[in-house]
C-alpha positions in Angstrom: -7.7 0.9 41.2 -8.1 3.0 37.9 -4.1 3.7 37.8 -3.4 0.4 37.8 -5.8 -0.8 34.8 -4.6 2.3 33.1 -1.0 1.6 33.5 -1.9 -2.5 32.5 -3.6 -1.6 29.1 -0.9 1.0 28.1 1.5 -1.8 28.5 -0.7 -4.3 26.6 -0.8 -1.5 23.8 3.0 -1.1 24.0 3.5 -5.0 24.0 1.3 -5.4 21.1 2.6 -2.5 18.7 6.3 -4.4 19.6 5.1 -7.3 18.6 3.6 -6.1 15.3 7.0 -4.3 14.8 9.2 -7.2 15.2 7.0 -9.3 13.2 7.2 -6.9 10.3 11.1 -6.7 10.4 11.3 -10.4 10.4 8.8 -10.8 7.3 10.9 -8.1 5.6 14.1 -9.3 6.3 13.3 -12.7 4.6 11.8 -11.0 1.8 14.8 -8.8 1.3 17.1 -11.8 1.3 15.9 -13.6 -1.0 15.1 -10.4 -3.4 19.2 -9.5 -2.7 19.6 -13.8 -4.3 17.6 -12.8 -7.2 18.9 -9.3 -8.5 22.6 -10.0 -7.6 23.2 -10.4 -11.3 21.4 -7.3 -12.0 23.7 -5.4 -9.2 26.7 -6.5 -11.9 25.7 -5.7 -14.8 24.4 -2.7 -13.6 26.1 1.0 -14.0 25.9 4.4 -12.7 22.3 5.0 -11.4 20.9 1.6 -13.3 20.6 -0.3 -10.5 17.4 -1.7 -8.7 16.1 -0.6 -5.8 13.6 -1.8 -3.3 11.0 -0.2 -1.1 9.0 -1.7 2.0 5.6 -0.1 2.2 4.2 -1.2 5.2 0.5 -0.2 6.5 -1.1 -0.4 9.4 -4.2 0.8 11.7 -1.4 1.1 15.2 -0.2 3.5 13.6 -3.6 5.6 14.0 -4.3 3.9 17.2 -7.1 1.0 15.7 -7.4 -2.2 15.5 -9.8 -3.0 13.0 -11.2 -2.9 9.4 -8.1 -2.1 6.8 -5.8 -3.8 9.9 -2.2 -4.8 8.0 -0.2 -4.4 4.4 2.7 -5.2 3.9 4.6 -5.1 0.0 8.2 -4.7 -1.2 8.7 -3.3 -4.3 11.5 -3.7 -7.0 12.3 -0.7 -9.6 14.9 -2.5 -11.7 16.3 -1.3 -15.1 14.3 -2.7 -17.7 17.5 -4.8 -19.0 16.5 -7.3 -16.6 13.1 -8.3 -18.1 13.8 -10.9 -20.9 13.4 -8.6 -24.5 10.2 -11.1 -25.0 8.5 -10.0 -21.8 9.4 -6.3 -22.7 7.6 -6.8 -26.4 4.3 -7.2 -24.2 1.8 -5.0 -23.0 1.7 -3.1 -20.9 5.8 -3.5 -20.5 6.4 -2.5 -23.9 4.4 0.5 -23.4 6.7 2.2 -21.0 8.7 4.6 -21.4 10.4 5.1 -17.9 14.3 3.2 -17.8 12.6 1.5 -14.9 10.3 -0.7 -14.4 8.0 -2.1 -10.9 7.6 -5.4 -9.6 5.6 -5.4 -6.3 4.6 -8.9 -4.0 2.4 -7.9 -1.0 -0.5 -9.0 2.0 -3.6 -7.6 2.7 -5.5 -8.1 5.9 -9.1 -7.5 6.8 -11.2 -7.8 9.6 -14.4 -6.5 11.3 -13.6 -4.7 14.8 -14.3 -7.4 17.4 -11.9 -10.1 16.7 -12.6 -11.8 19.9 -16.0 -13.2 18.1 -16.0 -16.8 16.8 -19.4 -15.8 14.7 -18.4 -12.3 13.4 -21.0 -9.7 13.5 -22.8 -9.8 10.6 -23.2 -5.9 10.5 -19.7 -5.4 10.6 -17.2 -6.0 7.6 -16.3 -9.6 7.0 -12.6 -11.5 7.1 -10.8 -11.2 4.0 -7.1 -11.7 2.7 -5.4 -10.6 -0.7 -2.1 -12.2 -1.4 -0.7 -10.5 -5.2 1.9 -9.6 -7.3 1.9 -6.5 -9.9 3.7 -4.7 -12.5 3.6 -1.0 -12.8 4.5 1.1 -15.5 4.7 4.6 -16.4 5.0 6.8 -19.7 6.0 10.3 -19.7 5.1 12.6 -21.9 5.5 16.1 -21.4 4.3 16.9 -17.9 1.9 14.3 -18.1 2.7 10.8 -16.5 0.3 7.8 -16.8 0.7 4.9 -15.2 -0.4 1.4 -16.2 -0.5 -1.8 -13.3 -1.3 -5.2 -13.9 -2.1 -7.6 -10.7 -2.4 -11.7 -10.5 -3.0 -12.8 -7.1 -5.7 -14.5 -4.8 -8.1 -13.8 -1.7 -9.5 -15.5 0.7 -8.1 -18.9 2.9 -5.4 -19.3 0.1 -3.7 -15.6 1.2 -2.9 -17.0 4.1 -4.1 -14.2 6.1 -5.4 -16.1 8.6 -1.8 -17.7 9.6 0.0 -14.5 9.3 -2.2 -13.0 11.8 -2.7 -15.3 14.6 1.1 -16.0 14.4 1.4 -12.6 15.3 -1.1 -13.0 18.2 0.8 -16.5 19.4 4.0 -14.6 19.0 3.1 -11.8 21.3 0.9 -13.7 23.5 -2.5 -12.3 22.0 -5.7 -14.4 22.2 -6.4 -15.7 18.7 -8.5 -14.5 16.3 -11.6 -16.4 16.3 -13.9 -15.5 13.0 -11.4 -16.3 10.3 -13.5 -19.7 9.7 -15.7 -17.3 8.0 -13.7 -15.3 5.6 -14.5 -14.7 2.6 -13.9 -17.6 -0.4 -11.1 -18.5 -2.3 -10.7 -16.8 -5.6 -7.8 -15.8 -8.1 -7.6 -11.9 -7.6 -7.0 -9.9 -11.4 -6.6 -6.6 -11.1 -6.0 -3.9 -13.9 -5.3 -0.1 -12.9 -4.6 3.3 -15.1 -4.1 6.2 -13.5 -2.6 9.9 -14.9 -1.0 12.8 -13.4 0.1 15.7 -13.5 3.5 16.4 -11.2 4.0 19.6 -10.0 1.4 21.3 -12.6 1.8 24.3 -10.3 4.5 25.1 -8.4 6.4 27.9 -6.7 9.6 29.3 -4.4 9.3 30.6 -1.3 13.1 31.4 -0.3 15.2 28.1 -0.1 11.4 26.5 -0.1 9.6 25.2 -2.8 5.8 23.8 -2.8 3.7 22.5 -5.6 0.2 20.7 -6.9 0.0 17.5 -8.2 -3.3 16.3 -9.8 -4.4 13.0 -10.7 -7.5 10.8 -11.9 -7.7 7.2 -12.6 -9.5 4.0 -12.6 -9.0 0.0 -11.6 -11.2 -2.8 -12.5 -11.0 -6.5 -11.5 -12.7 -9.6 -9.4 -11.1 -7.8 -6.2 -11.8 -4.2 -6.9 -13.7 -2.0 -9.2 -13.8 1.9 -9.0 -12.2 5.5 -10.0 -10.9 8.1 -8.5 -9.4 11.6 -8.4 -7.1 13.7 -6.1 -4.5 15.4 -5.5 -1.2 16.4 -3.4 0.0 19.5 -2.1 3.9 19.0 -1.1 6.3 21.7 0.7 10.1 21.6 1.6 13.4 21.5 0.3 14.8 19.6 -3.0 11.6 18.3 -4.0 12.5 15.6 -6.1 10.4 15.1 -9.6 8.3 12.1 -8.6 5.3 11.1 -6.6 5.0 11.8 -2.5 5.7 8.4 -1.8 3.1 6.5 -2.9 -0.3 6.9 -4.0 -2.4 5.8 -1.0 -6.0 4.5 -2.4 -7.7 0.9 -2.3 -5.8 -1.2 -4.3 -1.6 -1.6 -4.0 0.4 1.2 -3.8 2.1 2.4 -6.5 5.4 3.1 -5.2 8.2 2.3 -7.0 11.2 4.5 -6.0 13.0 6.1 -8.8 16.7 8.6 -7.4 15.7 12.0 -7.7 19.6 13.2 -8.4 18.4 16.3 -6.3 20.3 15.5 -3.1 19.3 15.6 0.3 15.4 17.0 0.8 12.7 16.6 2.9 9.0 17.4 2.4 5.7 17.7 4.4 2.3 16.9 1.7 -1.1 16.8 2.3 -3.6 14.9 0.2 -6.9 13.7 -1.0 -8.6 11.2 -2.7 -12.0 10.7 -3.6 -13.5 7.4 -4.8 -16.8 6.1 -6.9 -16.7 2.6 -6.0 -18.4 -0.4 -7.9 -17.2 -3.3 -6.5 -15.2 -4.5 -3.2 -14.6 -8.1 -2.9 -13.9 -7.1 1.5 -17.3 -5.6 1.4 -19.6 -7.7 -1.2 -17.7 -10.9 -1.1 -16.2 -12.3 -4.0 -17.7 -13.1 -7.4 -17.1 -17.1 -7.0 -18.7 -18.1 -4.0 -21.8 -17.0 -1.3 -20.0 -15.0 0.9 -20.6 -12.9 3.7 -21.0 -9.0 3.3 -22.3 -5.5 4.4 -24.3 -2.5 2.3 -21.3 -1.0 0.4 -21.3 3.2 0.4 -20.7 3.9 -3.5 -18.3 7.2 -2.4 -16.0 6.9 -0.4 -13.0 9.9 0.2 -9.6 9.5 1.9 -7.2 12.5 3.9 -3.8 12.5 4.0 -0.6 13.7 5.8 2.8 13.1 5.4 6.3 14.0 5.5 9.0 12.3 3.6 12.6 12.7 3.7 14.8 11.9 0.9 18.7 11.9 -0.4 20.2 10.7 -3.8 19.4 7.4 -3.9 17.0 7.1 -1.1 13.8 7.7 0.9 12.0 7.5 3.7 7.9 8.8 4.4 5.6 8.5 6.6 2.1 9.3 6.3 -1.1 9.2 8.1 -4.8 8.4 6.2 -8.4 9.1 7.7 -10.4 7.3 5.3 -14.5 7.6 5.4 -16.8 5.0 6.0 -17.0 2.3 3.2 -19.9 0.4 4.3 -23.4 2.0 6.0 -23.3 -0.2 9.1 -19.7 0.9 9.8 -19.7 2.8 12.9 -16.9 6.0 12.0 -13.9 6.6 9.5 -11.3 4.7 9.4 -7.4 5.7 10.1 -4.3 3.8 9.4 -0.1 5.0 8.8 2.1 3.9 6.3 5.5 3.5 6.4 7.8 3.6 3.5 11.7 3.0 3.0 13.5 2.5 -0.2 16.8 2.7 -1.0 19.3 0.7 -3.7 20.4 -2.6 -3.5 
């Protein structure tokens, strides 16, 4: 009798990660058509390598094997030439402060949950229901080998991110039971989110052969009603034609930062490891929000990540993948957390 239920629940966890696949290429395919509708007169006007391109980031805990917590993102980002942004817009901070020819525009879903979905009345020990539907702008000013970044995010959480539909129209759509504690997410409240972060690419680096490896540092900070902390890490990369940009994207709590510039270093690949650690003031997934008496857990004030990936990359575009253990955010959780993320950009 064990075969059997073994053989049942391996195709329950094939059926599901499908379904989660197929539901993620449909959600990006509608995205990317109606992105390809707005930029077409950018595509025109556009010359040599001042085009826009677009990158699908999308994370989530199948990838690891979980089911809980941190359990789906999905953004698509834009790095367009900064001829598209009306000269008024560009005048503005913190547009007018950067200094890259491109500049980020990123729309993206964030779902959490606690780890027994199955309960109409969540355990309260457990982290509570929450959704984060936002858009940003990121951008970055070199100087020297230093590169700061600045990102601005307007959003909302709660019922309004419609986190709730998007996942139990998953479950319907694979033939999973529904999701039964969403009634008790956390409240509806705009989500502002301001973000600064520097680095310092490739501040040591070295050949090995037709190999090349390198250190990049970085520290930064992001306040707002949805999160509040800083942090500091760094990346380790090694491979072939490593390209003179971030591995990526920078993996932490709030959006990722990846806006895919062409490296103009041909075909490459790379394998980087990673880490990230984190003083935390405020999570609106943990605490509740600011507007309204919502459910939460004993947020841990430190918090670290760990992370592995391997990217490969040509011209004009990229593809990475990476894995993240990240510790335990709140006392009552019961271990670390792990999640992927999957990235692909390329022009458009």
């Amino acid at each position: 009798m064990g075969q059997p239920h073994r053989f049942i629940g391996q195709a329950k966890q094939w059926h599901a990660l499908l379904g989660r696949g197929l539901r993620a290429a449909l959600v990006v395919q509608l995205i990317a058509l109606a992105a390809v509708s707005g930029t077409a007169h950018a595509r025109q006007d556009a010359a040599g390598d001042d085009r826009t391109y677009v990158s699908f980031t999308l994370d989530n805990d199948f990838f690891a094997g979980y089911d809980q917590h941190y359990t789906n993102g999905l953004q698509i980002a834009f790095s367009a030439d900064r001829t598209v942004v009306p000269e008024w817009l560009r005048s503005l901070p913190p547009l007018r402060w950067s200094a890259d020819p491109h500049i980020t525009f990123s729309i993206g879903q964030r779902i959490y949950t606690p780890s027994d979905t199955k309960l109409a009345q969540p355990d309260p020990l457990d982290r509570p229901y929450g959704g984060w539907l936002y858009a940003l702008a990121d951008v970055r000013v070199r100087t020297g080998d230093v590169v700061d970044s600045v990102q601005a995010s307007l959003g909302v959480i709660g019922p309004a991110s419609m986190a709730k539909q998007t996942q139990n129209t998953y479950h319907k759509l694979i033939g999973a039971d529904e999701t039964k504690g969403w009634d008790s997410q956390i409240g509806t409240a705009p989500a502002v989110l301001l973000g600064y972060e520097r680095a310092w690419p490739s501040i040591r680096s070295t050949r090995l052969g037709r190999f090349a490896a390198d250190v990049t540092p970085r520290v930064g900070a992001t306040i707002g009603n949805v999160y509040t902390y800083a942090n500091a890490g760094a990346v380790v990369r090694f491979g072939q034609n490593l390209p003179d940009d971030f591995p990526v994207t920078d993996i932490s709590l709030g959006p990722p930062r990846d806006g895919f510039r062409p490296s103009g270093t041909g075909a490459g690949w790379y394998v980087w490891a990673g880490t990230e650690a984190r003083l935390v003031g405020y999570n609106a997934f943990l605490d509740g929000n600011l507007f309204s008496d919502d459910p939460g857990v004993h947020r841990k004030p430190f918090g670290h990540d760990l992370q592995l990936g391997i990217t490969a990359l040509w011209s004009r575009a990229r593809v990475g993948f990476t894995l993240v253990t990240r510790s335990k955010e709140f006392e009552t959780q019961k271990g670390a957390d792990k999640f992927g993320q999957l990235s692909v950009s390329f022009p458009i």
